[in-house]
Backbone bond lengths (Angstrom), bond angles and torsions (degrees), N, CA, C in turn:
res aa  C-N    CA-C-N  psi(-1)  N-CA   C-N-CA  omega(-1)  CA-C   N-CA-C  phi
1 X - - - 1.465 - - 1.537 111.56 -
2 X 1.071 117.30 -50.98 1.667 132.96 -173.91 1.784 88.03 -63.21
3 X 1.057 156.36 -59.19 1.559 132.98 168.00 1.822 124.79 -46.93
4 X 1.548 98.94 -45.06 0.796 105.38 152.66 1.853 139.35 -25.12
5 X 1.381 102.26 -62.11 1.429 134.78 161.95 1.762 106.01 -37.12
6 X 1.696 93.12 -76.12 1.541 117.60 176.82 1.953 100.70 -32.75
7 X 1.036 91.83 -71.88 1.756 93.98 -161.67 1.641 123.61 -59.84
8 X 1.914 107.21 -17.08 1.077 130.70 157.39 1.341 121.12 -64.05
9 X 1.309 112.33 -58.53 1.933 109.74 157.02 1.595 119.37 -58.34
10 X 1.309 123.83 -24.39 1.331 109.66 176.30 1.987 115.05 -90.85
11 X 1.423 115.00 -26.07 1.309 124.82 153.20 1.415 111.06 -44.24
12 X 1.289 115.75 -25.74 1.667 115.60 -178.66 1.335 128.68 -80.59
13 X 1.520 88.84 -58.68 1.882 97.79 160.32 1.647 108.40 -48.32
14 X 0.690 134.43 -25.00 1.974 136.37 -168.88 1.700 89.05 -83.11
15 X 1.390 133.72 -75.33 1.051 153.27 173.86 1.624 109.74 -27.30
16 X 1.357 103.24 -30.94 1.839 107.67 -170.58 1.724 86.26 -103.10
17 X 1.148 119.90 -25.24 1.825 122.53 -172.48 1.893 99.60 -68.28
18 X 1.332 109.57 -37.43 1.432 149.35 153.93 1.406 122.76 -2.01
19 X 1.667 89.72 -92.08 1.225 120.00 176.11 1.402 114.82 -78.81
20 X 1.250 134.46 -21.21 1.785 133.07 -153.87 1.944 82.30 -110.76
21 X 1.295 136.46 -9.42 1.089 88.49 162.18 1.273 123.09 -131.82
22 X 1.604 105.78 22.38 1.587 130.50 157.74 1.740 89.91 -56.92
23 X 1.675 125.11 -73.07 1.087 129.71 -155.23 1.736 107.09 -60.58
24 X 1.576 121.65 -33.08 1.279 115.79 -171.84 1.370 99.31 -65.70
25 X 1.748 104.68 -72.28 1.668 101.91 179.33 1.900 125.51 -31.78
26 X 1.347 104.90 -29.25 1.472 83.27 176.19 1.444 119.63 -92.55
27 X 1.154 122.95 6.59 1.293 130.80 -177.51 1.956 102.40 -91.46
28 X 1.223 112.16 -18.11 1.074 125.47 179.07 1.720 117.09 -89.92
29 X 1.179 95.93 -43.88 1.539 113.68 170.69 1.563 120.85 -86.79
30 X 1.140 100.17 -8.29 1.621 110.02 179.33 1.684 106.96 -65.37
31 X 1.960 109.98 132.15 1.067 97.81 -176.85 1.343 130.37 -70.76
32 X 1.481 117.88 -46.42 1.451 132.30 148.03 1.701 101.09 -8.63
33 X 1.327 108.86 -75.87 1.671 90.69 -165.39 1.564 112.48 -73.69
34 X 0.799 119.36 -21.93 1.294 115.19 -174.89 1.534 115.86 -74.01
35 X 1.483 111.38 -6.03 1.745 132.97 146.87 1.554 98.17 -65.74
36 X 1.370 103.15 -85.31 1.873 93.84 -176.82 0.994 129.14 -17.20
37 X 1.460 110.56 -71.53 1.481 135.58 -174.36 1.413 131.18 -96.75
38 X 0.992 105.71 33.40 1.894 127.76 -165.35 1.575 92.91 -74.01
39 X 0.942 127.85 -37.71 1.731 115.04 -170.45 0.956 101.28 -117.22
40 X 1.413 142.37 21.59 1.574 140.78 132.25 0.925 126.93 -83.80
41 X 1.728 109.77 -22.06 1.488 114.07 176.74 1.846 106.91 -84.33
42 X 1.470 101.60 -28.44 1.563 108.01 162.44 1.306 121.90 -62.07
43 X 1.123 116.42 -39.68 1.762 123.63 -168.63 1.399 91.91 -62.15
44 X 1.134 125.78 -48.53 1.468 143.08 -146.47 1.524 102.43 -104.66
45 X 1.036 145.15 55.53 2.131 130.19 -152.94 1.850 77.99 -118.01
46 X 1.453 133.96 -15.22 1.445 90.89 175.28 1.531 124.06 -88.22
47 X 1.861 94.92 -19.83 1.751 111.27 -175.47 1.782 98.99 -73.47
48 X 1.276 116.85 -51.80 0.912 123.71 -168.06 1.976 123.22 -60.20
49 X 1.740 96.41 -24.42 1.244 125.09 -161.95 2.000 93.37 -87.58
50 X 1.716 95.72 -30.84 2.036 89.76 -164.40 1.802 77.46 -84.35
51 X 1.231 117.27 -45.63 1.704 117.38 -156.06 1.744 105.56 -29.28
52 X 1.655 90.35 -50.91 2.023 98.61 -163.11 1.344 97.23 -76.93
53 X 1.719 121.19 -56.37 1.552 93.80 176.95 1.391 153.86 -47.60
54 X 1.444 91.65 -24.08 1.546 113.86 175.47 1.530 107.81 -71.01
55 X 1.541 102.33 -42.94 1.379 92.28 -169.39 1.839 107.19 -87.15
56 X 0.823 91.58 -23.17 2.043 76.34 165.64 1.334 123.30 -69.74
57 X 1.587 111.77 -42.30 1.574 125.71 166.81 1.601 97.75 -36.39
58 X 1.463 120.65 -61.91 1.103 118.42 -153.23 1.478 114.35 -88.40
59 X 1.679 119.22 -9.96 1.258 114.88 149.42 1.654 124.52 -66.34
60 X 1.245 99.84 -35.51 1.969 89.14 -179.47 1.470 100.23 -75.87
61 X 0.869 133.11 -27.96 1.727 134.27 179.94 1.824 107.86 -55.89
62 X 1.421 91.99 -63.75 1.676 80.25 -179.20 1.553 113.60 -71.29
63 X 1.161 116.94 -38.49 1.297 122.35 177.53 2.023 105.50 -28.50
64 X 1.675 89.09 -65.60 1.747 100.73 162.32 1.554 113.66 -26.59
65 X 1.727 99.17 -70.06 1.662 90.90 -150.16 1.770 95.48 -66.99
66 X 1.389 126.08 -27.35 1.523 131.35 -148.73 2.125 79.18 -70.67
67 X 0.776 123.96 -60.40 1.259 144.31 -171.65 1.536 151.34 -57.56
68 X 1.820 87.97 -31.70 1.397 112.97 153.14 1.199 121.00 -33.06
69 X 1.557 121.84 114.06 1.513 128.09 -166.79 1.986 74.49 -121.21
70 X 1.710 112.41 103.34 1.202 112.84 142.50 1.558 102.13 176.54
71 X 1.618 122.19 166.98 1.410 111.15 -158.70 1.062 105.91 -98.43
72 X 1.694 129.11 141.02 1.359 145.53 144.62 1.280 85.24 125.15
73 X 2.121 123.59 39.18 1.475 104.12 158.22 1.135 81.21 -117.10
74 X 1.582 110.88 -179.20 1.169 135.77 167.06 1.930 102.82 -87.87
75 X 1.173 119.41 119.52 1.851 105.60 170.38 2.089 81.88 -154.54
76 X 1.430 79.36 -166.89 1.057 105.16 166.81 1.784 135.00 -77.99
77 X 1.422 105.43 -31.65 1.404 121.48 162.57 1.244 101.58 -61.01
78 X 1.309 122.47 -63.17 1.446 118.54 -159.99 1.667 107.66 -68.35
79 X 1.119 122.44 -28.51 1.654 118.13 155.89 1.238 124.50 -52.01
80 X 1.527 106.83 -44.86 1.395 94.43 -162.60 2.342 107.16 -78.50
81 X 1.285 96.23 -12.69 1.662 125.70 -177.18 2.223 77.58 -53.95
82 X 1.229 103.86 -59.56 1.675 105.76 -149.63 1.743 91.76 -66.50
83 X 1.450 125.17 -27.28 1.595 107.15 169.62 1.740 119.44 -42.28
84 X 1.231 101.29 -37.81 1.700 107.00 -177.75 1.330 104.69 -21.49
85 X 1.362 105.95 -49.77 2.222 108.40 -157.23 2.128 84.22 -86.55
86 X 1.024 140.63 -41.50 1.066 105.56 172.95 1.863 140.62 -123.96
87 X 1.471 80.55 11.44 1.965 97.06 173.91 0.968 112.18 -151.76
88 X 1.821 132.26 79.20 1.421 133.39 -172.14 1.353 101.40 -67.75
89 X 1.319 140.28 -44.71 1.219 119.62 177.96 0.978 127.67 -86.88
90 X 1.388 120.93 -7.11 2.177 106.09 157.89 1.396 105.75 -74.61
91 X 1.349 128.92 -8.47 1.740 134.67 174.36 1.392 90.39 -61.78
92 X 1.339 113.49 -61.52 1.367 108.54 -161.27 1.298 112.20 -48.59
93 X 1.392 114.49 -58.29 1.093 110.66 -138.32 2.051 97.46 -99.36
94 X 1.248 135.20 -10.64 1.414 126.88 123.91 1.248 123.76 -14.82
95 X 1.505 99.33 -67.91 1.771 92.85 -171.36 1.355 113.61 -86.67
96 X 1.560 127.70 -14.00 1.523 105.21 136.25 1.628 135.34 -30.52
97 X 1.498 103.85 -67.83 0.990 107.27 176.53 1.697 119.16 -37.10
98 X 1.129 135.18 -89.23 1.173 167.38 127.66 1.979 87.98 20.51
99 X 1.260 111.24 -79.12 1.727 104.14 173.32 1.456 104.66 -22.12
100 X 1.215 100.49 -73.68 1.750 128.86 -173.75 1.381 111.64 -1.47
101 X 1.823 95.31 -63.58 1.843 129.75 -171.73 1.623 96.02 -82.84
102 X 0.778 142.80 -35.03 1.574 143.08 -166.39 1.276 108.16 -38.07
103 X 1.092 146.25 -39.89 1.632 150.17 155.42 1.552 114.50 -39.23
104 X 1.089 111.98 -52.06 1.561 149.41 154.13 1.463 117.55 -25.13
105 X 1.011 87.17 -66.26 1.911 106.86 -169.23 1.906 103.87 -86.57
106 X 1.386 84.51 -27.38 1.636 77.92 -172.57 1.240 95.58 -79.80
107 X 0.964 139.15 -60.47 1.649 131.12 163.87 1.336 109.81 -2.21
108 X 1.624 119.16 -105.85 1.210 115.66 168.99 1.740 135.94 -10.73
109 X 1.163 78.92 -41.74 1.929 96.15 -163.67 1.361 95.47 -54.72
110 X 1.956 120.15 -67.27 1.140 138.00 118.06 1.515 95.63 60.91
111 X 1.879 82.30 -100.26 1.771 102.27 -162.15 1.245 121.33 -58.44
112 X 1.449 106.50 -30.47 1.759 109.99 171.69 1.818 115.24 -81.17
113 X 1.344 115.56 -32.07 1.216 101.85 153.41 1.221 134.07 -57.59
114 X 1.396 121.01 -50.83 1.472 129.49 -168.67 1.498 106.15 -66.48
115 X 1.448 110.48 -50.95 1.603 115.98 -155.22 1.539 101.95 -97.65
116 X 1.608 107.16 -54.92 1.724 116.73 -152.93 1.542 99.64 -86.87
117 X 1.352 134.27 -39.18 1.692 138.16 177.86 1.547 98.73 -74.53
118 X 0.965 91.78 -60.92 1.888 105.54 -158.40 1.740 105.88 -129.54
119 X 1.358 123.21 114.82 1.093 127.75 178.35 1.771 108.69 -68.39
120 X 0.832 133.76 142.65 1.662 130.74 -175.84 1.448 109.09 -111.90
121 X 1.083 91.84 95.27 1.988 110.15 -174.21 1.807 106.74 -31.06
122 X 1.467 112.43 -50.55 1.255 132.08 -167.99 1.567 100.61 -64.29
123 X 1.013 134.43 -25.33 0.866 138.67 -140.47 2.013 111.70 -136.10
124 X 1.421 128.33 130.25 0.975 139.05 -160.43 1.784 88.59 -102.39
125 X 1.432 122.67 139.21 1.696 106.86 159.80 1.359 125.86 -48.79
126 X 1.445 125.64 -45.60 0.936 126.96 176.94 1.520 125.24 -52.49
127 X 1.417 109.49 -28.71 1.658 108.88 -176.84 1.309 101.56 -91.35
128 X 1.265 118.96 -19.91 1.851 109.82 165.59 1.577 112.96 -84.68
129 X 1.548 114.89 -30.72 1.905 94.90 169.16 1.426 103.49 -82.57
130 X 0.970 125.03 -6.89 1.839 129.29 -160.95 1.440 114.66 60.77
131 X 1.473 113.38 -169.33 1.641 100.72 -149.74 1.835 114.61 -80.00
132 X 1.722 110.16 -23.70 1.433 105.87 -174.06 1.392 100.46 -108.81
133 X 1.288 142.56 58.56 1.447 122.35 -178.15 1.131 131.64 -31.25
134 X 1.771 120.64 -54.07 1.404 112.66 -171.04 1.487 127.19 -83.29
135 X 1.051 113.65 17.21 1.628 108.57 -167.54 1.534 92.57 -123.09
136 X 1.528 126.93 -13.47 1.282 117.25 156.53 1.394 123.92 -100.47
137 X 1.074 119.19 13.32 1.720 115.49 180.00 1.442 124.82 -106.88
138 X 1.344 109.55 -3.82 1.212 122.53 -171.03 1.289 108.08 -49.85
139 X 1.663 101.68 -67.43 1.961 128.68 -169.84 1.615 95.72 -53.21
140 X 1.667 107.34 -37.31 1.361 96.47 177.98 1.495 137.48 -54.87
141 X 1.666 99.93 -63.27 1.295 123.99 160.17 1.373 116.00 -43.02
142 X 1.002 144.57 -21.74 1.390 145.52 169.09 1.459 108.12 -98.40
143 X 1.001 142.43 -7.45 1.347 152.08 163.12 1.429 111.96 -57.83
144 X 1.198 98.02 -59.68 1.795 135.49 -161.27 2.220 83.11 -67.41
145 X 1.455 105.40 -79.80 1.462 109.49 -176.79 1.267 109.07 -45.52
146 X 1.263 126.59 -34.49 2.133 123.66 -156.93 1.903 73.48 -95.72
147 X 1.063 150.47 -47.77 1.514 115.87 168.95 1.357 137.80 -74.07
148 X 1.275 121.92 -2.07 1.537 142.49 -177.76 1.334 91.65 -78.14
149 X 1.857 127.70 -55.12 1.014 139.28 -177.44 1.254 111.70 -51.90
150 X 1.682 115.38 -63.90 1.588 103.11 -177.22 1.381 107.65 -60.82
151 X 1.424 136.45 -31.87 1.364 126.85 -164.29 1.606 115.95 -58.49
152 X 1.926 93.40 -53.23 1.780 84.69 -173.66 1.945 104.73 -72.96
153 X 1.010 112.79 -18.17 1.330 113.63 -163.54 2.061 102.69 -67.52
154 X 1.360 101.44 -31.48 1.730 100.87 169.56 2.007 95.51 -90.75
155 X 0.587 126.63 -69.44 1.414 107.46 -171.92 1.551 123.97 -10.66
156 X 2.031 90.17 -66.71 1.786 97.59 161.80 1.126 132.30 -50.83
157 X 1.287 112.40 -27.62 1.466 113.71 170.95 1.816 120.06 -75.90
158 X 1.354 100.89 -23.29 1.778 104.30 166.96 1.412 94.80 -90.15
159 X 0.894 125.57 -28.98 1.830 110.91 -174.53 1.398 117.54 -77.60
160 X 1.544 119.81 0.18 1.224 133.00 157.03 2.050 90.73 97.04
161 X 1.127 123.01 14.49 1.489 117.31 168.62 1.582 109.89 -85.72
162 X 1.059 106.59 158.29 1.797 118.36 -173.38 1.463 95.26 -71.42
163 X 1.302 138.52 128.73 1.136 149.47 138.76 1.579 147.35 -21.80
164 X 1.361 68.76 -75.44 1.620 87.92 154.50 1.709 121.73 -66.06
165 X 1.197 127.34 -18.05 1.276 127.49 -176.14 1.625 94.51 -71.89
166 X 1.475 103.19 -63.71 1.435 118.81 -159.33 2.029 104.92 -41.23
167 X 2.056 91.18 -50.91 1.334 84.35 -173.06 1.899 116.49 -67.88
168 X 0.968 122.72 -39.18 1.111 128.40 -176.65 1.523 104.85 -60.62
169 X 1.017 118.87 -57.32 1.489 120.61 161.41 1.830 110.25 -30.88
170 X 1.465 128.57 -82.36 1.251 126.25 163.60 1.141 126.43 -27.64
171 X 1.592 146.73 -29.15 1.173 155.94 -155.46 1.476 95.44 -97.28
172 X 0.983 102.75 -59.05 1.734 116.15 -154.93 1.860 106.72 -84.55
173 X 1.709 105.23 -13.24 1.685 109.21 168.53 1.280 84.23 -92.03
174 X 1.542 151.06 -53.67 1.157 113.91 -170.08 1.551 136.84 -79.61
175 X 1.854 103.55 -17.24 1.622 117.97 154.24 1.413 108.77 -44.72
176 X 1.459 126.60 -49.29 1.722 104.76 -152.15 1.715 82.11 -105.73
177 X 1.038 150.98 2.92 1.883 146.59 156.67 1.749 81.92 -47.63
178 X 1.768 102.79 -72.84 1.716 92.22 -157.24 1.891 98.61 -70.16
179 X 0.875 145.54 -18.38 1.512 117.33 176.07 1.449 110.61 -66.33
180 X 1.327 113.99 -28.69 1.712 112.07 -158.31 1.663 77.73 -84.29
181 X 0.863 158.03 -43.83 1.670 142.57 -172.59 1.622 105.49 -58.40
182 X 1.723 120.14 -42.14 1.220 82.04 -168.25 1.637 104.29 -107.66
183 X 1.653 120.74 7.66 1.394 97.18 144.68 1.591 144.85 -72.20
184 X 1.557 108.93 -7.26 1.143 124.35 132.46 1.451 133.71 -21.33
185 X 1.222 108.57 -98.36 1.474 139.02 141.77 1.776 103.24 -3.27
186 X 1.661 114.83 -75.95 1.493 113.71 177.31 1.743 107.32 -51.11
187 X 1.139 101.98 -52.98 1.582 114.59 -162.25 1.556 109.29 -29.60
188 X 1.808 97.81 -48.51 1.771 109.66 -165.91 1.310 107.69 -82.25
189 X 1.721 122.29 -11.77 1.571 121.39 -172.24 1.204 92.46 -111.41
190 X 1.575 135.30 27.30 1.647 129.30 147.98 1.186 122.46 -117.02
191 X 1.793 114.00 -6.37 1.623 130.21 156.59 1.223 112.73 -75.69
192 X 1.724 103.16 -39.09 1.975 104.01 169.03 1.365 118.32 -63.42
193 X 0.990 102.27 -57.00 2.049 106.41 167.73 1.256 126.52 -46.68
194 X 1.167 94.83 -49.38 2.200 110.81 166.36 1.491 90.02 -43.98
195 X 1.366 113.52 -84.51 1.894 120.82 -162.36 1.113 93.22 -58.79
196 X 1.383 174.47 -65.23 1.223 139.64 -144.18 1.961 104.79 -73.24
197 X 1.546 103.98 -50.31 1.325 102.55 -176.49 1.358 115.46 -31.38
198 X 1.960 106.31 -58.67 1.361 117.27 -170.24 1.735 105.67 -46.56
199 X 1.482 111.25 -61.18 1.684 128.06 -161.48 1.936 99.48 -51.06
200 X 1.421 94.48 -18.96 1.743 96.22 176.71 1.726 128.20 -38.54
Protein backbone atom coordinates (compact mmCIF):
# COMPACT_ATOMS: atom_id res chain seq x y z
CA UNK A 1 0.00 0.00 0.00
CA UNK A 2 2.69 2.56 1.17
CA UNK A 3 4.08 2.40 -2.77
CA UNK A 4 0.97 2.46 -3.64
CA UNK A 5 0.65 5.90 -1.75
CA UNK A 6 4.17 6.83 -3.41
CA UNK A 7 2.92 6.50 -7.04
CA UNK A 8 -0.38 8.31 -6.07
CA UNK A 9 1.66 11.42 -4.95
CA UNK A 10 3.83 11.22 -7.93
CA UNK A 11 0.61 10.78 -10.45
CA UNK A 12 -0.13 14.14 -8.80
CA UNK A 13 2.75 16.19 -9.49
CA UNK A 14 2.07 15.09 -13.41
CA UNK A 15 -1.66 16.07 -12.88
CA UNK A 16 -0.59 19.67 -11.40
CA UNK A 17 2.25 19.66 -14.57
CA UNK A 18 -1.40 19.07 -16.20
CA UNK A 19 -3.40 21.55 -15.17
CA UNK A 20 -0.84 24.76 -14.88
CA UNK A 21 -0.26 24.58 -18.42
CA UNK A 22 -3.79 23.98 -19.75
CA UNK A 23 -4.42 27.22 -17.42
CA UNK A 24 -1.19 29.25 -18.68
CA UNK A 25 -1.87 28.52 -22.38
CA UNK A 26 -5.32 29.80 -22.08
CA UNK A 27 -4.55 32.90 -20.56
CA UNK A 28 -2.31 33.36 -23.50
CA UNK A 29 -4.74 32.29 -26.05
CA UNK A 30 -7.54 33.97 -24.43
CA UNK A 31 -9.31 36.33 -26.77
CA UNK A 32 -10.05 39.12 -24.34
CA UNK A 33 -6.35 39.30 -23.62
CA UNK A 34 -5.04 39.09 -26.64
CA UNK A 35 -7.17 42.62 -27.09
CA UNK A 36 -5.25 43.84 -23.98
CA UNK A 37 -2.10 42.59 -24.77
CA UNK A 38 -1.95 42.41 -28.57
CA UNK A 39 1.29 44.46 -28.89
CA UNK A 40 3.06 42.77 -26.13
CA UNK A 41 2.24 39.64 -27.36
CA UNK A 42 3.62 41.20 -30.78
CA UNK A 43 6.65 42.88 -29.32
CA UNK A 44 7.39 39.58 -27.89
CA UNK A 45 6.15 36.73 -31.00
CA UNK A 46 9.44 34.71 -30.37
CA UNK A 47 9.02 34.32 -26.31
CA UNK A 48 5.56 34.31 -26.66
CA UNK A 49 5.63 32.03 -29.92
CA UNK A 50 8.17 29.07 -27.84
CA UNK A 51 5.81 29.77 -24.47
CA UNK A 52 2.43 28.18 -26.38
CA UNK A 53 4.29 25.62 -28.27
CA UNK A 54 5.99 24.27 -25.52
CA UNK A 55 3.15 24.35 -23.57
CA UNK A 56 0.81 22.36 -25.83
CA UNK A 57 3.78 19.98 -26.72
CA UNK A 58 3.84 19.48 -23.14
CA UNK A 59 0.15 19.02 -22.65
CA UNK A 60 -0.18 16.06 -25.17
CA UNK A 61 3.00 14.57 -23.59
CA UNK A 62 1.72 14.29 -20.16
CA UNK A 63 -1.63 13.67 -21.22
CA UNK A 64 0.49 10.45 -22.84
CA UNK A 65 2.41 9.53 -19.84
CA UNK A 66 -0.91 10.34 -17.32
CA UNK A 67 -2.73 7.94 -19.78
CA UNK A 68 -0.67 5.25 -20.96
CA UNK A 69 -2.96 2.20 -20.93
CA UNK A 70 -0.03 -0.60 -20.97
CA UNK A 71 1.92 -2.72 -18.30
CA UNK A 72 5.16 -1.87 -16.50
CA UNK A 73 4.27 2.04 -16.82
CA UNK A 74 3.51 4.04 -14.20
CA UNK A 75 -0.06 6.15 -15.45
CA UNK A 76 -3.14 6.42 -14.21
CA UNK A 77 -4.78 3.25 -15.78
CA UNK A 78 -2.30 1.23 -14.33
CA UNK A 79 -3.31 2.64 -10.78
CA UNK A 80 -6.53 2.47 -11.05
CA UNK A 81 -5.83 -1.69 -12.46
CA UNK A 82 -4.06 -1.97 -8.58
CA UNK A 83 -7.72 -0.97 -6.90
CA UNK A 84 -8.77 -4.56 -8.06
CA UNK A 85 -7.07 -6.10 -4.64
CA UNK A 86 -8.86 -3.41 -2.66
CA UNK A 87 -11.99 -1.49 -4.34
CA UNK A 88 -13.43 -3.50 -7.31
CA UNK A 89 -16.05 -1.17 -7.71
CA UNK A 90 -14.35 2.24 -7.75
CA UNK A 91 -12.06 0.10 -10.48
CA UNK A 92 -15.01 -0.17 -12.23
CA UNK A 93 -16.32 2.64 -12.33
CA UNK A 94 -12.75 4.80 -13.00
CA UNK A 95 -12.27 2.88 -15.88
CA UNK A 96 -15.63 3.74 -17.03
CA UNK A 97 -14.91 6.97 -16.68
CA UNK A 98 -11.62 7.08 -18.44
CA UNK A 99 -13.27 4.52 -21.42
CA UNK A 100 -15.80 7.35 -21.65
CA UNK A 101 -12.74 10.01 -22.71
CA UNK A 102 -10.79 7.42 -24.76
CA UNK A 103 -11.80 9.04 -28.12
CA UNK A 104 -10.56 12.09 -26.39
CA UNK A 105 -7.31 11.10 -25.21
CA UNK A 106 -6.55 9.26 -28.20
CA UNK A 107 -6.75 12.35 -30.05
CA UNK A 108 -4.33 14.13 -28.09
CA UNK A 109 -2.10 11.17 -27.61
CA UNK A 110 -2.24 11.40 -31.47
CA UNK A 111 -0.54 14.79 -31.61
CA UNK A 112 2.40 13.87 -29.53
CA UNK A 113 2.86 10.76 -31.37
CA UNK A 114 2.43 11.95 -34.81
CA UNK A 115 4.03 15.45 -34.54
CA UNK A 116 5.95 15.93 -30.97
CA UNK A 117 7.68 12.00 -30.59
CA UNK A 118 7.70 11.15 -34.13
CA UNK A 119 6.97 13.56 -36.94
CA UNK A 120 4.60 11.57 -39.53
CA UNK A 121 6.15 12.00 -42.94
CA UNK A 122 2.57 11.34 -44.48
CA UNK A 123 1.27 13.71 -42.78
CA UNK A 124 1.44 17.75 -42.65
CA UNK A 125 0.70 19.16 -38.74
CA UNK A 126 -1.95 20.91 -39.83
CA UNK A 127 -3.98 17.93 -41.25
CA UNK A 128 -3.48 16.12 -37.93
CA UNK A 129 -4.59 19.32 -35.65
CA UNK A 130 -6.97 20.29 -38.59
CA UNK A 131 -7.40 23.70 -39.90
CA UNK A 132 -8.54 25.99 -36.65
CA UNK A 133 -6.87 24.43 -33.63
CA UNK A 134 -7.38 26.91 -30.98
CA UNK A 135 -10.87 27.79 -30.81
CA UNK A 136 -11.72 24.07 -30.69
CA UNK A 137 -9.48 22.66 -28.07
CA UNK A 138 -10.19 24.54 -25.28
CA UNK A 139 -13.57 22.37 -24.03
CA UNK A 140 -11.17 19.70 -24.91
CA UNK A 141 -8.20 20.48 -22.95
CA UNK A 142 -10.22 21.03 -19.98
CA UNK A 143 -12.04 17.87 -20.40
CA UNK A 144 -8.84 15.90 -20.48
CA UNK A 145 -7.61 18.08 -16.94
CA UNK A 146 -11.39 18.09 -15.09
CA UNK A 147 -10.84 14.07 -15.57
CA UNK A 148 -7.15 13.76 -14.59
CA UNK A 149 -8.55 15.72 -11.59
CA UNK A 150 -11.32 13.43 -10.64
CA UNK A 151 -9.05 10.43 -11.29
CA UNK A 152 -6.10 11.20 -8.93
CA UNK A 153 -8.46 12.90 -6.54
CA UNK A 154 -10.43 9.16 -5.99
CA UNK A 155 -7.28 7.24 -6.03
CA UNK A 156 -6.16 9.52 -2.95
CA UNK A 157 -9.07 8.92 -1.48
CA UNK A 158 -8.50 4.88 -1.73
CA UNK A 159 -4.93 5.47 -0.93
CA UNK A 160 -6.09 6.73 2.36
CA UNK A 161 -4.86 10.64 1.42
CA UNK A 162 -7.31 13.53 2.29
CA UNK A 163 -9.21 14.43 -0.73
CA UNK A 164 -10.06 17.38 -0.29
CA UNK A 165 -6.42 18.47 0.20
CA UNK A 166 -5.40 16.97 -3.11
CA UNK A 167 -8.41 18.75 -4.81
CA UNK A 168 -7.96 22.08 -3.38
CA UNK A 169 -4.41 21.72 -3.80
CA UNK A 170 -5.02 21.13 -7.84
CA UNK A 171 -7.35 24.07 -8.23
CA UNK A 172 -5.40 26.63 -6.66
CA UNK A 173 -1.78 25.27 -8.65
CA UNK A 174 -3.75 25.68 -11.58
CA UNK A 175 -5.61 29.16 -10.35
CA UNK A 176 -2.27 30.91 -9.53
CA UNK A 177 -0.29 29.05 -13.12
CA UNK A 178 -3.14 31.30 -14.85
CA UNK A 179 -2.67 34.49 -12.56
CA UNK A 180 1.16 34.37 -12.80
CA UNK A 181 0.64 34.48 -16.83
CA UNK A 182 -1.35 37.38 -16.80
CA UNK A 183 0.65 39.33 -14.28
CA UNK A 184 3.20 38.61 -16.61
CA UNK A 185 1.29 39.65 -19.45
CA UNK A 186 0.41 43.17 -17.28
CA UNK A 187 4.03 43.46 -16.21
CA UNK A 188 5.29 43.95 -20.11
CA UNK A 189 2.18 46.38 -21.02
CA UNK A 190 3.38 48.79 -18.02
CA UNK A 191 7.20 48.71 -19.30
CA UNK A 192 5.46 49.35 -22.81
CA UNK A 193 3.47 52.26 -21.48
CA UNK A 194 6.44 53.46 -19.30
CA UNK A 195 8.62 53.60 -22.85
CA UNK A 196 6.25 55.21 -24.92
CA UNK A 197 5.38 57.86 -22.13
CA UNK A 198 9.19 58.36 -21.59
CA UNK A 199 9.98 58.50 -25.80
CA UNK A 200 7.15 61.39 -25.49
Amino acid sequence: MAIFVDNVCEMNGSVIELSRSYAILWVLWNKENNKIYSQVIKDHPDFFGAISDSLFLGFCVITYRLFQDAENVLSLPSLINYLSSIDQKLKELLTLQVEGQRPLLKKYIAYRHKIYAHRDKSKRPREVFGSQLKPHVKSEMKAIVNLAQEIIGALAEAAGIEKGKFAESLRLREENAGMDARDVLEALEKVRLSFITKTK
